[in-house]
N, C-alpha and C positions, 0 to 999 in steps of 0.2 A: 692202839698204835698200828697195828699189823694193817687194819681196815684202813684208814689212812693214806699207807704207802699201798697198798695194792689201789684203790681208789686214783690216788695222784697217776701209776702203773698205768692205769687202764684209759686214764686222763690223756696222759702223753702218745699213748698207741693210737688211740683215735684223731690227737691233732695230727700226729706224722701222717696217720691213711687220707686222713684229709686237706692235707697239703700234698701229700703225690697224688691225688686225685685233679687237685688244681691244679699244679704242674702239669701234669699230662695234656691234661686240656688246652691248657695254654700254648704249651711245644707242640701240637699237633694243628692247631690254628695257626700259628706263626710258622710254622713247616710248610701249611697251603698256599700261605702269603707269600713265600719266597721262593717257592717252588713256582706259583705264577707269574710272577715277575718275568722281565724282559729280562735279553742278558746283557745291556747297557746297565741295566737299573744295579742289577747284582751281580758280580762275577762269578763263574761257574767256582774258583776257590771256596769262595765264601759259602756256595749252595753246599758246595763237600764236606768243608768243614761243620754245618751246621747238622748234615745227614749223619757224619760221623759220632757228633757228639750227643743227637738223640738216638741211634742204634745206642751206643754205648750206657748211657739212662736207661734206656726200655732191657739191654742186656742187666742190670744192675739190679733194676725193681722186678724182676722175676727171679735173681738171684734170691733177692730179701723176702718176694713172698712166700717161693719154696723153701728156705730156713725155718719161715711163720709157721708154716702147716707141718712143719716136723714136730 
């Protein structure tokens, strides 16, 4: 039973690395894109708010990697 839930454990750690791995990817593409953009196309609000809320992410998943490696 113990093998199991450490298995399942070890199951879940690696889908979460692998989805903030995709995320990142993706917020750092769509960051380029909108960061290119005209500023007809997107207003400088919307650029702010998007800057803020990947600072905030990238502060987040070093909070939780440095937890990991404790």
């Amino acid at each position: 039973m113990k093998f199991a839930i450490l298995d399942c454990i070890s199951f879940i750690r690696h889908f979460f690395y692998l989805f903030h791995r995709l995320r990142s990817n993706f917020l750092e593409t769509y960051q380029e894109l909108i960061l290119a953009e005209l500023e007809n196309s997107i207003g400088q609000p919307v650029k702010e708010a998007f800057l803020a809320m990947c600072h905030f992410s990238y502060q987040l998943s070093v909070s939780l990697l440095s937890e990991e490696l404790r």
